[in-house]
C-alpha positions in Angstrom: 0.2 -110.2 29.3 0.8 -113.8 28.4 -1.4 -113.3 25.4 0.4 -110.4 24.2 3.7 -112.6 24.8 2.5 -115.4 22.3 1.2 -112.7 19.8 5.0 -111.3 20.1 6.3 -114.8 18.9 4.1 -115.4 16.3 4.9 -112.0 14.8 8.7 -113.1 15.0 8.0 -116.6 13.7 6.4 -115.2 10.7 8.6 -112.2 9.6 11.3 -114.8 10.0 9.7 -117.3 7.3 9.6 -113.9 4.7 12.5 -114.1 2.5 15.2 -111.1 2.9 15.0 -108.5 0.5 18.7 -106.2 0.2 20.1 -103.8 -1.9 20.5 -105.1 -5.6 23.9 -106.6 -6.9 25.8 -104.5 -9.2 24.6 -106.2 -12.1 21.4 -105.4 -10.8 22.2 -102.1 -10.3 24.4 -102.0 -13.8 20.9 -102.8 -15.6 18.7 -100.1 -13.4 21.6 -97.0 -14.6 21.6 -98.7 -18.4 18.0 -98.1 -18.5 17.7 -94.5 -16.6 20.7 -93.3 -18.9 18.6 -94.8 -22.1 15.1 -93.6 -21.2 15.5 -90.8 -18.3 19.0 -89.5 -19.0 17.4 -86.1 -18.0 14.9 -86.3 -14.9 13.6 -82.7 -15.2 11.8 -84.0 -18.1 11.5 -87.6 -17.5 9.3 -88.6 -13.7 11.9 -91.6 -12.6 12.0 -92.6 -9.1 13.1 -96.4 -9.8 14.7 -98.4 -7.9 15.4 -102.7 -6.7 15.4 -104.8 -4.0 16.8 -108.0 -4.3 16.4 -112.0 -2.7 18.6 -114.7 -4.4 17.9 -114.4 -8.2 14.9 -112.7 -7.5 14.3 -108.5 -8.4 11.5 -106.8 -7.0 11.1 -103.3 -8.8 9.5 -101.0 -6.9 9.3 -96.9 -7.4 7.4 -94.3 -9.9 7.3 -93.4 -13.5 6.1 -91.7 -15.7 7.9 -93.3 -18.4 5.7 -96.2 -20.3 8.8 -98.1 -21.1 10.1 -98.2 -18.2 8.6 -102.0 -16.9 8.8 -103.5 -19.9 12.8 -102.3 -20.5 14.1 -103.2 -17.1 12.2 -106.4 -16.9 13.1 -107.7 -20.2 17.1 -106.5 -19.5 16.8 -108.4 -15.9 15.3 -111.6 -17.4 17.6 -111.6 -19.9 20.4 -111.5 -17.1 19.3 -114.4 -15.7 16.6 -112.9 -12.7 13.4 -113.4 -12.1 11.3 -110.2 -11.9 8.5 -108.5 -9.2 6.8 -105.5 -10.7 6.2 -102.9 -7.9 6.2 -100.4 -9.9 3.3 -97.1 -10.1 3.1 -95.6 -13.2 1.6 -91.9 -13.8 -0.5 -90.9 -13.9 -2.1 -93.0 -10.9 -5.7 -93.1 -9.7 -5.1 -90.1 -7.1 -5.6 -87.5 -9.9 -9.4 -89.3 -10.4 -9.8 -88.6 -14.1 -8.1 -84.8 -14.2 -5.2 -85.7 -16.6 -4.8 -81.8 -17.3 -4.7 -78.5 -16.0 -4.4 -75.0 -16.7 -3.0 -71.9 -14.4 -5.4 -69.7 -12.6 -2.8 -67.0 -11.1 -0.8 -64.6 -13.0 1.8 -66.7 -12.2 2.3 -69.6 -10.2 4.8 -70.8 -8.0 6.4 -75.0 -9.1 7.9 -76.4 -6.2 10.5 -79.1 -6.0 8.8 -81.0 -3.3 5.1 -80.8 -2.4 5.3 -78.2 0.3 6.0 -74.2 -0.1 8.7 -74.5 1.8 10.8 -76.6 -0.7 12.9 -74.9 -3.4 11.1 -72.8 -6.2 12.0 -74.6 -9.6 9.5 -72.8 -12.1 6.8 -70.9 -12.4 4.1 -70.7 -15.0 1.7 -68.3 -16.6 -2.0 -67.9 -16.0 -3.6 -69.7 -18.8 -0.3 -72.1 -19.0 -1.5 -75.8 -19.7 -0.6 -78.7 -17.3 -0.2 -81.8 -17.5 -1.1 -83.7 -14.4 0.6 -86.6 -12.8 -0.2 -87.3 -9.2 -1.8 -85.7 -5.7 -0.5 -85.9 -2.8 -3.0 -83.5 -0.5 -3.2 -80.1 -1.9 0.3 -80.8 -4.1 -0.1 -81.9 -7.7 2.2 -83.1 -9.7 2.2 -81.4 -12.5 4.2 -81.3 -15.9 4.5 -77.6 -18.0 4.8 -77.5 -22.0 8.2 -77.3 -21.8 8.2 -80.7 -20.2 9.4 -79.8 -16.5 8.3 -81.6 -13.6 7.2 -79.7 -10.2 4.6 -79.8 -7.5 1.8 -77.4 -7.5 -0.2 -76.2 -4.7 -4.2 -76.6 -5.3 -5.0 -73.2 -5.7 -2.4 -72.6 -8.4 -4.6 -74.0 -10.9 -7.8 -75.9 -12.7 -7.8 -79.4 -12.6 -10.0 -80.5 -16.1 -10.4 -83.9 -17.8 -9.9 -84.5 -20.8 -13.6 -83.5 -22.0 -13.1 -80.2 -20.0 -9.6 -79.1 -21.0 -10.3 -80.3 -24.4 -13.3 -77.4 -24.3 -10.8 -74.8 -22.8 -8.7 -75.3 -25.7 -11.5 -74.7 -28.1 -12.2 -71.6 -26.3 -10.4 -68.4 -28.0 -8.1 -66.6 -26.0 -7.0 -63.2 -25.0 -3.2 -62.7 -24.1 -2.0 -60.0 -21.8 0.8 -57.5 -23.6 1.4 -54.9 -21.4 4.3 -55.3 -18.7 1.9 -55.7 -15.8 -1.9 -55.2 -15.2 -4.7 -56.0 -13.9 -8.4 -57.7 -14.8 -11.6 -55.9 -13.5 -14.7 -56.7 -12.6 -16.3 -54.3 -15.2 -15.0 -52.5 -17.6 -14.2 -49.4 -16.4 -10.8 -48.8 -14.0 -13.2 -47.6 -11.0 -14.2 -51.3 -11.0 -13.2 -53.9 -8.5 -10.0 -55.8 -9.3 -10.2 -59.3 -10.0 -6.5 -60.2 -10.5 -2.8 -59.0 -11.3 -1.7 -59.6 -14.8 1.8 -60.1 -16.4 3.1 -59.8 -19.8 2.0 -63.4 -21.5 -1.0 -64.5 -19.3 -3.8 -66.3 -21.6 -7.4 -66.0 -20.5 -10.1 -67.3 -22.1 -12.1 -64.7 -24.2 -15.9 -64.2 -24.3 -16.2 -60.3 -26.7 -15.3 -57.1 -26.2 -16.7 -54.0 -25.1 -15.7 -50.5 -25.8 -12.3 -51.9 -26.2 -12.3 -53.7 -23.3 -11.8 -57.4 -23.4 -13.8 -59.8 -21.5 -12.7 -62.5 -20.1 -13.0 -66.4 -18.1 -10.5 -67.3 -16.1 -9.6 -71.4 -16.0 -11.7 -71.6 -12.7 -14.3 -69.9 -13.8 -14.3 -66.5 -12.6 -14.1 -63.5 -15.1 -13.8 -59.8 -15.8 -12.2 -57.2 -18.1 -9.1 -56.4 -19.3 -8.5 -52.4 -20.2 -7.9 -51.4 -24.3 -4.6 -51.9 -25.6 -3.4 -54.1 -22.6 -4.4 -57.7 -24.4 -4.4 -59.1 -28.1 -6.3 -62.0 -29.3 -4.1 -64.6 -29.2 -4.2 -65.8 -32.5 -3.7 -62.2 -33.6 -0.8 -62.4 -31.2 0.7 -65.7 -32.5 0.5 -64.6 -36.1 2.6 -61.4 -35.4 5.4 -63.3 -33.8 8.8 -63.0 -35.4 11.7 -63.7 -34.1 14.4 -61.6 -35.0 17.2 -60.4 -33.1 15.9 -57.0 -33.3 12.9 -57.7 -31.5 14.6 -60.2 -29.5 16.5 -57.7 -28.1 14.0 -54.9 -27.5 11.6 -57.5 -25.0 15.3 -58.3 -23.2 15.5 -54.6 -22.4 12.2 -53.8 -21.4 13.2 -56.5 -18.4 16.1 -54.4 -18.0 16.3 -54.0 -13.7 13.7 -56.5 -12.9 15.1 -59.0 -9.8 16.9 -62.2 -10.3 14.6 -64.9 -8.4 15.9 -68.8 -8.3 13.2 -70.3 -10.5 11.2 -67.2 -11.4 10.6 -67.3 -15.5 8.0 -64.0 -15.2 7.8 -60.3 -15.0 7.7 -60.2 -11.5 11.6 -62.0 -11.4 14.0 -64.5 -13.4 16.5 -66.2 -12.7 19.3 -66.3 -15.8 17.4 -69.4 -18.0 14.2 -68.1 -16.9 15.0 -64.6 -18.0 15.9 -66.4 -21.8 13.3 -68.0 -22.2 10.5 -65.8 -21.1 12.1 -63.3 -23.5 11.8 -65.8 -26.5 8.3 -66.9 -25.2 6.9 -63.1 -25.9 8.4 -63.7 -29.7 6.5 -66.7 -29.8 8.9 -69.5 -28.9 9.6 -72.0 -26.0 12.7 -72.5 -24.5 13.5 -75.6 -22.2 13.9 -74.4 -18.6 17.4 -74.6 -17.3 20.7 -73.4 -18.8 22.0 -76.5 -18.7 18.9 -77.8 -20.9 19.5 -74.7 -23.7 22.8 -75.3 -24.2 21.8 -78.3 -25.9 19.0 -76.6 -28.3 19.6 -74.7 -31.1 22.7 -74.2 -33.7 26.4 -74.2 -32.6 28.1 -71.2 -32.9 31.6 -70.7 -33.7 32.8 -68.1 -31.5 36.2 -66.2 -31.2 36.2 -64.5 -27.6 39.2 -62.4 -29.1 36.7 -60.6 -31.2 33.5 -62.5 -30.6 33.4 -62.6 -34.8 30.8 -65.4 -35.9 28.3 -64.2 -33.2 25.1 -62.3 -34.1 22.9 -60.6 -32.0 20.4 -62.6 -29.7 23.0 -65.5 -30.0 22.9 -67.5 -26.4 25.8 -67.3 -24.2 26.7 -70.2 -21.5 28.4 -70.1 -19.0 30.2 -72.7 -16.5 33.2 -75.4 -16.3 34.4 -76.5 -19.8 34.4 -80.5 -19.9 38.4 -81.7 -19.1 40.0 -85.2 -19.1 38.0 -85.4 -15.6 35.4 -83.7 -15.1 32.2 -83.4 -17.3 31.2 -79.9 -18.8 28.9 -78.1 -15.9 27.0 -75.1 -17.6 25.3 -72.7 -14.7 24.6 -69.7 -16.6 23.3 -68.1 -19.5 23.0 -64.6 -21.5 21.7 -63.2 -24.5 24.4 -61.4 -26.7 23.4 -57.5 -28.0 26.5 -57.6 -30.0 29.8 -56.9 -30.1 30.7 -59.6 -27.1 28.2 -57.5 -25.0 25.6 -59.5 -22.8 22.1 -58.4 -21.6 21.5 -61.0 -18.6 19.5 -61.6 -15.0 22.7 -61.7 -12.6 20.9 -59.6 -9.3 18.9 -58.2 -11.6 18.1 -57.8 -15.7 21.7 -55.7 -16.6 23.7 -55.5 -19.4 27.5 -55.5 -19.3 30.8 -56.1 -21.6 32.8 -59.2 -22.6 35.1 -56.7 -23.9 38.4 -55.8 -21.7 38.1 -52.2 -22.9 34.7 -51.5 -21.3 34.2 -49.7 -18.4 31.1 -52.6 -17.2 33.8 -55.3 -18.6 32.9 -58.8 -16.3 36.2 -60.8 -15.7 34.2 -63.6 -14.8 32.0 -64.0 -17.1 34.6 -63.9 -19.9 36.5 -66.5 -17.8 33.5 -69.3 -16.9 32.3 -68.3 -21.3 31.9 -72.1 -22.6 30.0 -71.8 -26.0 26.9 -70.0 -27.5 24.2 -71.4 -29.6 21.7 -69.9 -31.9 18.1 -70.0 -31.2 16.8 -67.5 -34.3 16.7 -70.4 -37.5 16.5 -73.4 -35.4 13.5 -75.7 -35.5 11.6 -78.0 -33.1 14.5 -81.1 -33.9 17.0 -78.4 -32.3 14.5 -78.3 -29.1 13.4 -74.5 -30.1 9.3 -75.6 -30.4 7.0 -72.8 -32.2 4.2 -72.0 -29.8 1.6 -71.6 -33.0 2.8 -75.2 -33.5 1.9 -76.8 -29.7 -0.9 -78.4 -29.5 -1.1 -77.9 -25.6 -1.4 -74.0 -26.5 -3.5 -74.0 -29.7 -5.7 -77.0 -29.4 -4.9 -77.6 -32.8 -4.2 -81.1 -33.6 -4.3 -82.0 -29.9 -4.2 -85.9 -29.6 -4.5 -86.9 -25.6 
């Protein structure tokens, strides 16, 4: 007991001789938001958990990043206030992904969580065949990053972890893409076969030759089978035939017509509104960022005139929200593809389409109310954040740098 007791004080002697560490000052604090705003003004996109402790004139930064500027920006912005800097910070990708930098989807389509557990809220999904990058492991949770820049966790099984030698082989491998709405991949190539997995519209596998029409294929992981005649494409095939016009635009937005709204789904088995966009320009061949409140900044502005809805062309985008007052910032939280004529085809319970008009008989007060702006996706280029699949490197392999 009495040599418990002394232990006791020395423990108190010594954590009172450690200097106090509080909550930054607000010039501490002014510099941390100058920085985030600067480098991380969108943290979907941007991995930014940074954040200060403070003792005297003395900043400890401690948090995650994935941002290489981070240290080097806040350090030099706090010296040059006058502090003296601690750098605590990890930057990602750290040593718990052991070399696998990459990734690519095994399932037909995977479920991106916003915490590393499935009971946290669904953010994303991906594609089978959809290339990762890969951040951090915590357990069975990765964090991973999609093409379209996003940032989620994802459960082991979801995908292949590769290096960079292995993914840099994947990408060399040619690829088959499923076309058909849904269906499946078989252990040989006839339909009295076992099944080896669901397919969706989209899904890239890796292809080895084809037989009687069937295409056979490797899965990221490894396993592989057969996909039935007229269900796939070579992908290249299927790149090159990509064109974007509203015609065909419009045609892949009905053949979702009744499929169910899902928070975070951007598949054929459910969307949510922005997931619904942008898997229907993915199947012409372009990416999309993820949210609505992400694609209203892409593409060209579009006069509109909700009297008429003149100046608007088929396939034109559609937001939806608050309009930006004196007080309050603009807050977009929906999104639709216009058929023409102020009619919207849109994932709102499920895939429907209804009127913008007062006249119609499926005429939506709200939506005419909450209608902010629309943009146009058809003519813009990768500086209007619309990126050409044929030209990502993360799809194609071609001019991939690490």
């Amino acid at each position: 007991m009495k040599q418990a007791f002394l232990c006791l004080c020395v423990l108190i002697a010594l954590w009172g001789c450690q200097p106090y560490m509080d909550t930054p000052d607000a010039a501490v604090r002014d510099v941390l938001e100058q920085v985030s705003q600067q480098l991380a003004p969108d943290k979907r996109v941007v991995w930014w958990h940074i954040d200060a402790r403070q003792s005297g004139r003395t900043v400890t930064l401690i948090g995650e990043t994935s941002h290489s500027q981070a240290v080097p920006q806040l350090v030099q912005r706090l010296q040059n206030a006058g502090y003296q800097v601690r750098d605590s910070i990890r930057m990602l990708p750290d040593e718990s992904v052991n070399g696998h930098l990459y990734g690519v989807v095994n399932l037909s389509v995977c479920n991106i969580r916003s915490q590393p557990k499935h009971s946290a809220e669904l953010s994303t999904q991906a594609l089978l065949g959809t290339p990762l990058r890969l951040y951090q492991r915590k357990g069975d949770w990765w964090l991973v990053q999609t093409p379209d820049d996003y940032f989620g966790w994802l459960d082991a099984d979801g995908f292949t972890p590769m290096t960079r030698t292995d993914f840099a082989q994947w990408q060399q491998m040619p690829k088959a893409i499923s076309v058909a709405d849904f269906g499946f991949v078989w252990t040989a190539p006839h339909l009295q076969a076992e099944r080896v997995s669901d397919l969706v519209a989209g899904d890239l596998l890796a292809w080895q030759g084809e037989r009687n029409g069937w295409a056979q294929v490797t899965f990221p992981d490894g396993r592989q089978g057969f996909i039935p005649p007229h269900t796939w494409m070579p992908f290249d095939q299927w790149l090159s035939t990509r064109q974007p016009t509203p015609e065909r635009i419009l045609a892949t937005a009905r053949q979702l017509m009744g499929r169910p709204y899902l928070w975070g789904g951007t598949s054929g088995k459910g969307v949510d509104c922005s997931g619904f966009t942008k898997m229907v320009f993915f199947l012409n061949g372009l990416v999309l960022a993820r949210d609505a409140s992400q694609q209203v900044h892409t593409g060209l502005p579009v006069a509109t005139d909700t009297a008429n809805w003149e100046g608007l062309q088929p396939a034109d985008l559609l937001f939806f929200g608050r309009p930006a007052t004196d007080t309050l910032p603009e807050r977009i939280w929906h999104v639709a593809i216009h058929t023409g004529q102020g009619r919207i085809i849109h994932a709102a319970g499920r895939v429907r389409e209804e009127s913008l008009n007062t006249h119609d008989p499926d005429f939506n007060a709200e939506r005419l109310r909450t209608f902010v702006r629309a943009r146009r996706i058809i003519g813009a280029q990768a500086a209007q954040g619309v990126f050409r699949i044929a030209d990502m490197p993360l799809y194609t392999g071609q001019n991939w740098k690490d």
